[in-house]
LUMDRENVO-203674 format. One record per residue (C-alpha): residue number from 1; y, z, x. Coordinates in pm, 1 decimal, m for minus. Each point is the difference from the previous one (the first is absolute). Example, Ala and Ser with C-alpha at 12.3 -4.5 7.8 and 13.67 -1.06 7.14 Angstrom:
<atoms>
<atom seq="1" north="m450.0" up="780.0" east="1230.0"/>
<atom seq="2" north="344.0" up="m66.0" east="137.0"/>
</atoms>
This chain:
<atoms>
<atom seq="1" north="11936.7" up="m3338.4" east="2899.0"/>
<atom seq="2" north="m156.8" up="364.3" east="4.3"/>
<atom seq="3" north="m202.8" up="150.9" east="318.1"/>
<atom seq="4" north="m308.3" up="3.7" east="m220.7"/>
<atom seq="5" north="118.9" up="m405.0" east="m100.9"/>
<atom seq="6" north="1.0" up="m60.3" east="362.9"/>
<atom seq="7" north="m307.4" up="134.7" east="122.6"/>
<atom seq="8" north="m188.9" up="m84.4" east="m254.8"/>
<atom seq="9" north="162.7" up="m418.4" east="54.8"/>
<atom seq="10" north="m132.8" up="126.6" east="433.3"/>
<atom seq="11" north="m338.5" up="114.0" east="m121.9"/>
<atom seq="12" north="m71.8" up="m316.8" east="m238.6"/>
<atom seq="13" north="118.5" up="m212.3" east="332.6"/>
<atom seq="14" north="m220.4" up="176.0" east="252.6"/>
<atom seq="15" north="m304.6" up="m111.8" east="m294.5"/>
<atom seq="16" north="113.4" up="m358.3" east="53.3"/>
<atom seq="17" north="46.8" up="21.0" east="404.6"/>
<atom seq="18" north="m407.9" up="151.7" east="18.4"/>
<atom seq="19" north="m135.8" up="m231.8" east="m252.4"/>
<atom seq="20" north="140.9" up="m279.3" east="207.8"/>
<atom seq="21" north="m118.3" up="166.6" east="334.6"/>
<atom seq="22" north="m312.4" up="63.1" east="m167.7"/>
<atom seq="23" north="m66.0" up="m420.2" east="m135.7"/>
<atom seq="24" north="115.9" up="m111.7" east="382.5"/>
<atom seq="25" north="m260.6" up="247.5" east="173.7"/>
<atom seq="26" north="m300.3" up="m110.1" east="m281.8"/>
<atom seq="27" north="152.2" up="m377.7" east="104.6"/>
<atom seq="28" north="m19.9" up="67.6" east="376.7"/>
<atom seq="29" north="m352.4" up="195.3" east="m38.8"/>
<atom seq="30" north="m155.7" up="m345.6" east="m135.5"/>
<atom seq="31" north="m292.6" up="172.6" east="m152.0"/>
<atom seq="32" north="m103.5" up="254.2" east="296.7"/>
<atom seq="33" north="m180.1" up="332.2" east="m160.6"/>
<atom seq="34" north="177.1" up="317.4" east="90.4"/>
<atom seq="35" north="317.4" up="m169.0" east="139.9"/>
<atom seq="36" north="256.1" up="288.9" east="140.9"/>
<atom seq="37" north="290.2" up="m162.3" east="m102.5"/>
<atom seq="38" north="m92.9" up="m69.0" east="m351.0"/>
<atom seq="39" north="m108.5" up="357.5" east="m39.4"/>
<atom seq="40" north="303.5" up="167.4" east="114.8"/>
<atom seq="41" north="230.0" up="m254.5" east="m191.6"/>
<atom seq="42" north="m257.4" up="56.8" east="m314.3"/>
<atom seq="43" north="89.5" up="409.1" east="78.9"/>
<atom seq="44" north="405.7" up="m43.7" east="48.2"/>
<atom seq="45" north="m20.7" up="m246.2" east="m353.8"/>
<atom seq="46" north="m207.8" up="281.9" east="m169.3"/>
<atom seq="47" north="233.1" up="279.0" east="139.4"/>
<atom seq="48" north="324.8" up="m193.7" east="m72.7"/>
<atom seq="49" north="m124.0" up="m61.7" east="m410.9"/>
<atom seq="50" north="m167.9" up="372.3" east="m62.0"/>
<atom seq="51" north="417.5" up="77.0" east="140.7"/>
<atom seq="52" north="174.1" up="m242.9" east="m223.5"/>
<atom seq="53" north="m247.0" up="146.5" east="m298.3"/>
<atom seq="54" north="92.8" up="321.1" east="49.1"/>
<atom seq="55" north="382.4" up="m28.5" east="48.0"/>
<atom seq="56" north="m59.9" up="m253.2" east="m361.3"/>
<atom seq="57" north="m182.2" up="328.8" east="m187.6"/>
<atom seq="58" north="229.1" up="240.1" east="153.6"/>
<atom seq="59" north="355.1" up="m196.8" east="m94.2"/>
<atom seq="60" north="m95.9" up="m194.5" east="m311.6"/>
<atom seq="61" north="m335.7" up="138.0" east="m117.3"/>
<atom seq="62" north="m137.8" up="m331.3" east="9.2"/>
<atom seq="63" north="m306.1" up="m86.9" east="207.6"/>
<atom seq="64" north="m113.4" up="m362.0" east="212.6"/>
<atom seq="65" north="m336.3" up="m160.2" east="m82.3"/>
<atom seq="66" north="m107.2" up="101.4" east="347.5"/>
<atom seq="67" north="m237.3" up="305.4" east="45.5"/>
<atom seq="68" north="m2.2" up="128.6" east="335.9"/>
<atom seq="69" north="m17.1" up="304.1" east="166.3"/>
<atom seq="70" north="145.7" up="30.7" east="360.6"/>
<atom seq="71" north="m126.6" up="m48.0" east="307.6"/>
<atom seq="72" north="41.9" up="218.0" east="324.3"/>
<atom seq="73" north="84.6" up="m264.4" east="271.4"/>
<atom seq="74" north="m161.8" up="243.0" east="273.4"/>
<atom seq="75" north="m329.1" up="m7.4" east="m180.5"/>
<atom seq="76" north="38.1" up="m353.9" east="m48.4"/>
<atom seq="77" north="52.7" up="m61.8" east="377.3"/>
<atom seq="78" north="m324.9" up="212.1" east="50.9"/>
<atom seq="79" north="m179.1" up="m236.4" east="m259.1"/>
<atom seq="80" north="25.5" up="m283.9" east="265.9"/>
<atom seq="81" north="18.1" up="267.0" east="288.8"/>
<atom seq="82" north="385.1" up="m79.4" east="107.1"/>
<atom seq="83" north="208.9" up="217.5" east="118.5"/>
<atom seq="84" north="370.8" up="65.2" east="m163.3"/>
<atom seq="85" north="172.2" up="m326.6" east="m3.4"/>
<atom seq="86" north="m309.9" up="m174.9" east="38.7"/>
<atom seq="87" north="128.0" up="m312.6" east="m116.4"/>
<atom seq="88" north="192.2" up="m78.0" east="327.1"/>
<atom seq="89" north="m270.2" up="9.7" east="230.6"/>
<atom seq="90" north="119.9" up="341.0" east="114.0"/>
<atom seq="91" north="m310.8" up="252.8" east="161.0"/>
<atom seq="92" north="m118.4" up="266.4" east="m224.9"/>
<atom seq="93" north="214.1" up="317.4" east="m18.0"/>
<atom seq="94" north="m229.6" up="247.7" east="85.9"/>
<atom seq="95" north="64.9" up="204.8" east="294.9"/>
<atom seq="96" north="m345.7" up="109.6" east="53.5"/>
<atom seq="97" north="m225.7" up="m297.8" east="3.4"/>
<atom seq="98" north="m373.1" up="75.2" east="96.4"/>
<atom seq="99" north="m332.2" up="m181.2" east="72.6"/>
<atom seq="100" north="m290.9" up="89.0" east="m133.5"/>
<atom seq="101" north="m323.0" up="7.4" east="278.4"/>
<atom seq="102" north="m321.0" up="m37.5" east="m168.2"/>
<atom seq="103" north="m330.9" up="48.3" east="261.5"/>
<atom seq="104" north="m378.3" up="m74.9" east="m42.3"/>
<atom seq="105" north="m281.0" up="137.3" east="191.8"/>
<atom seq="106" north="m315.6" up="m118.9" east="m146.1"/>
<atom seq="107" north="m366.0" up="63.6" east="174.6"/>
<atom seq="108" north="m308.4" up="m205.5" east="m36.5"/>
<atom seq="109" north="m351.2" up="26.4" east="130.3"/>
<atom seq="110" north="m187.8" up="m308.0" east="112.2"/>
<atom seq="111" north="m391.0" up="34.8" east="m138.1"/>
<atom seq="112" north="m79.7" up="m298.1" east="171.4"/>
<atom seq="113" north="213.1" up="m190.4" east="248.8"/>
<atom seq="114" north="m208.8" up="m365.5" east="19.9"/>
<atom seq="115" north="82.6" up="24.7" east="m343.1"/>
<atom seq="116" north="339.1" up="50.0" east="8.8"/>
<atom seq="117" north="71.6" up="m235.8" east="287.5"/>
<atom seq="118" north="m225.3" up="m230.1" east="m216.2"/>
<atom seq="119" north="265.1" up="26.2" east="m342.9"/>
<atom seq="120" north="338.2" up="m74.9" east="261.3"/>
<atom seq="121" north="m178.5" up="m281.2" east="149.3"/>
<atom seq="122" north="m40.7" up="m185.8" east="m358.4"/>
<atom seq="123" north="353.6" up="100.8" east="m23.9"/>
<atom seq="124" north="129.0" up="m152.4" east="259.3"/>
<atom seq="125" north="m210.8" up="m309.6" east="m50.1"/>
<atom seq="126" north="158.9" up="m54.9" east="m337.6"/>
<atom seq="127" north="363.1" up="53.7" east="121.9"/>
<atom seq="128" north="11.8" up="m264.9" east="302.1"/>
<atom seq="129" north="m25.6" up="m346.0" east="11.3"/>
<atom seq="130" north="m302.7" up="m172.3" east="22.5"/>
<atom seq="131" north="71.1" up="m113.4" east="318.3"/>
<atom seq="132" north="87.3" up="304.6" east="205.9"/>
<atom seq="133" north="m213.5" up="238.4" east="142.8"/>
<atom seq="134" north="164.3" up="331.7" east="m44.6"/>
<atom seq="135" north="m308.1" up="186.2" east="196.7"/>
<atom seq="136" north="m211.7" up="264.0" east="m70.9"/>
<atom seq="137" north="97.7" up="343.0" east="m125.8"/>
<atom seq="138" north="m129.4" up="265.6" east="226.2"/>
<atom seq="139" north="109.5" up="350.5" east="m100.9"/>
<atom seq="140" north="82.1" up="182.2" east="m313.7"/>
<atom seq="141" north="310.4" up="20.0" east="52.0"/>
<atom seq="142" north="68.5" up="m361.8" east="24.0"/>
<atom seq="143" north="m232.4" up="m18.0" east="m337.0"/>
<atom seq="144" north="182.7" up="234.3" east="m166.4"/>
<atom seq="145" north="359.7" up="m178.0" east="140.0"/>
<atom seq="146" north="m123.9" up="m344.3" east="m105.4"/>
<atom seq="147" north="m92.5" up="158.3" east="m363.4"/>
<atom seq="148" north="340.4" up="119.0" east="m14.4"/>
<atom seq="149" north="117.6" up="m316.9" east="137.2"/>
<atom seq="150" north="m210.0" up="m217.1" east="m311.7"/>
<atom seq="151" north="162.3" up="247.0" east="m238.7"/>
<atom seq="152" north="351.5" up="m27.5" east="65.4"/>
<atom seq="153" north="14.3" up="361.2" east="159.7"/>
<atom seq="154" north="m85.1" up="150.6" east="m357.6"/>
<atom seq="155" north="m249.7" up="325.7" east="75.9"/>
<atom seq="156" north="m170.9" up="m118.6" east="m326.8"/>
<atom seq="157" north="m207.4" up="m244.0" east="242.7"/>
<atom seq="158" north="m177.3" up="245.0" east="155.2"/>
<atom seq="159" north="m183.4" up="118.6" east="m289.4"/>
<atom seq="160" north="m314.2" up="m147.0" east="68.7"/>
<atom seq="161" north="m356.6" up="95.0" east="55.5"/>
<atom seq="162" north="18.3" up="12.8" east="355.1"/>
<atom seq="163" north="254.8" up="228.1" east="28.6"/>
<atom seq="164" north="m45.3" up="365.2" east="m150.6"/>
<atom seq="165" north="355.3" up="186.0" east="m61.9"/>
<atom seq="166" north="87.7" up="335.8" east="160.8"/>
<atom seq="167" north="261.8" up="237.0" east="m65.1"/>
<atom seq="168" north="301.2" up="m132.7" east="52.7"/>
<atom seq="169" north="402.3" up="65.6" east="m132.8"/>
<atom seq="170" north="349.5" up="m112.3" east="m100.2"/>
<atom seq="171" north="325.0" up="160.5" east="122.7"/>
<atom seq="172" north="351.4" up="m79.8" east="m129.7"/>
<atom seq="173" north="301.7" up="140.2" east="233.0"/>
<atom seq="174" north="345.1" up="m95.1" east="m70.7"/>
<atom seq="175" north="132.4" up="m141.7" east="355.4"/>
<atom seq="176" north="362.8" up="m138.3" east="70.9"/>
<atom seq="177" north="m77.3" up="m303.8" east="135.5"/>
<atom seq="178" north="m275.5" up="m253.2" east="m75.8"/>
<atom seq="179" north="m264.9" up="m61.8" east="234.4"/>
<atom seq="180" north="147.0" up="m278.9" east="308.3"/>
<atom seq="181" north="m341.8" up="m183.6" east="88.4"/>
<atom seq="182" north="155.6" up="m192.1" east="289.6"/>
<atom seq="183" north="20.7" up="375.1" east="146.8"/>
<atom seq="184" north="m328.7" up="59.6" east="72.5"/>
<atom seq="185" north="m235.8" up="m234.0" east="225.3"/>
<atom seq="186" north="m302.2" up="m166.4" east="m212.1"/>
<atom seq="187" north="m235.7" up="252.7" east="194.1"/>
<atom seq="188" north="182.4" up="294.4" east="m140.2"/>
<atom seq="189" north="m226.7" up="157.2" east="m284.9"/>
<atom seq="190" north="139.3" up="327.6" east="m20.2"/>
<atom seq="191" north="387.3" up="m43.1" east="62.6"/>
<atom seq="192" north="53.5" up="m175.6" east="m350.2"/>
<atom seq="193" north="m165.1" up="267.0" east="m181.2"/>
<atom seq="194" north="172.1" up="284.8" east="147.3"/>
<atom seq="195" north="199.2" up="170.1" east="m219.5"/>
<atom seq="196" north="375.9" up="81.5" east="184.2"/>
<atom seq="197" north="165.1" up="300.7" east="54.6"/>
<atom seq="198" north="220.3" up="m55.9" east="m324.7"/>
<atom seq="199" north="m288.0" up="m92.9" east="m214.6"/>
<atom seq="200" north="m15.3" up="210.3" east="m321.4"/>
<atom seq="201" north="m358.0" up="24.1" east="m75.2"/>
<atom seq="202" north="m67.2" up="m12.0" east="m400.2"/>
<atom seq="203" north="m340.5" up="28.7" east="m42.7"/>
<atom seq="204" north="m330.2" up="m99.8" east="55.7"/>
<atom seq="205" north="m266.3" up="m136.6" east="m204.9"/>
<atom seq="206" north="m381.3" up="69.1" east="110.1"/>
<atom seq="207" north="m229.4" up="m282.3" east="m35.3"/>
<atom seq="208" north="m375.5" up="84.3" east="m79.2"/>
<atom seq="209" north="m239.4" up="m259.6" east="m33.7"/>
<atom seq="210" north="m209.5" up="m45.6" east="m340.7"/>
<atom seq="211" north="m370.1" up="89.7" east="25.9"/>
<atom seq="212" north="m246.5" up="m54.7" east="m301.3"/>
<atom seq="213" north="m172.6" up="204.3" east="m177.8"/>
<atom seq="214" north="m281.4" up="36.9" east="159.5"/>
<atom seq="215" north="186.5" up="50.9" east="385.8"/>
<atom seq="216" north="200.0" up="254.9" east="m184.2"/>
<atom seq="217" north="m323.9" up="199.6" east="m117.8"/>
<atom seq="218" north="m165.0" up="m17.0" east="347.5"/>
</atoms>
């Protein structure tokens, strides 16, 4: 048996090997969407028959039924962000990992507070038992704490009436470690948005509030 006999006899075996790897991850996936094994068998069965195709045309000038094109296995680790190896449970290869810091500062100006403190309190009511008293509201801040509170922490609850937006912005730093909450006491406001001494600053993005027409004329 020839070299090219040989290899070509390797490459048809390697075919059979991944399409078996390939049937025992879609087996052991049972269904799940976006399973990493059965994509990175699915890559090493496509990679394995665009070979054996080629090494077919090349030696014979005959061609399989199959038409693939190959696959880069590091872009196919990024597609399910793995590193090298990512199969094996192994910690991606990159020797620079970062975190990005994204930071909100967002202003508001209260035109009325009995109103506000009015809104929180029928926001409260409708989040506790019937039974408990939670208490009164008696500031702005805890208004504006408890809206947050009703809204799951989303900003987007605070666009009411009884709150007019100010200026506010958005930065994004790159940092090299993410942010450690049991660090800082609960009563530390500033010390979690402090950017550290490593942080790489981005950018910023300035937030102006809308006005109508009619503001914007006067």
């Amino acid at each position: 048996m020839t070299d090219r006999m040989a290899d070509l006899d390797a490459a048809l075996d390697r075919v059979v090997d991944a399409a078996r790897a390939h049937l025992a991850a879609v087996k052991a996936a049972e269904g799940r969407i976006d399973d990493d094994g059965v994509w990175q068998a699915y890559v090493a069965l496509n990679n394995a028959s665009f070979a054996y195709d080629e090494q077919l045309l090349d030696n014979f000038g005959e061609v399989t039924p199959w038409d693939v094109e190959s696959i880069d296995p590091d872009e196919a680790d990024q597609r399910f962000g793995l590193g090298v190896g990512g199969l094996d449970g192994a910690e991606p290869a990159d020797a620079h990992p970062q975190v990005i810091s994204v930071r909100q500062r967002r202003d508001y100006k209260v035109p009325s507070v009995s109103a506000l403190l009015r809104m929180a309190d029928a926001a409260r009511s409708n989040a506790v038992p019937e039974d408990e008293d939670p208490g009164p509201i008696e500031s702005v801040g805890e208004a504006v704490l408890e809206l947050l509170q009703s809204g799951d922490g989303s900003l987007s609850s605070l666009d009411v009436p009884e709150l007019e937006p100010l200026d506010g912005l958005i930065t994004v730093s790159e940092t090299a470690k993410p942010l450690d909450l049991e660090a800082y006491e609960d009563s530390d406001g500033a010390g979690p948005f402090t950017p550290g001494a490593d942080d790489l600053l981005v950018g910023r993005l300035d937030e102006h509030p809308y006005l109508p027409e009619e503001d914007e004329e006067a």
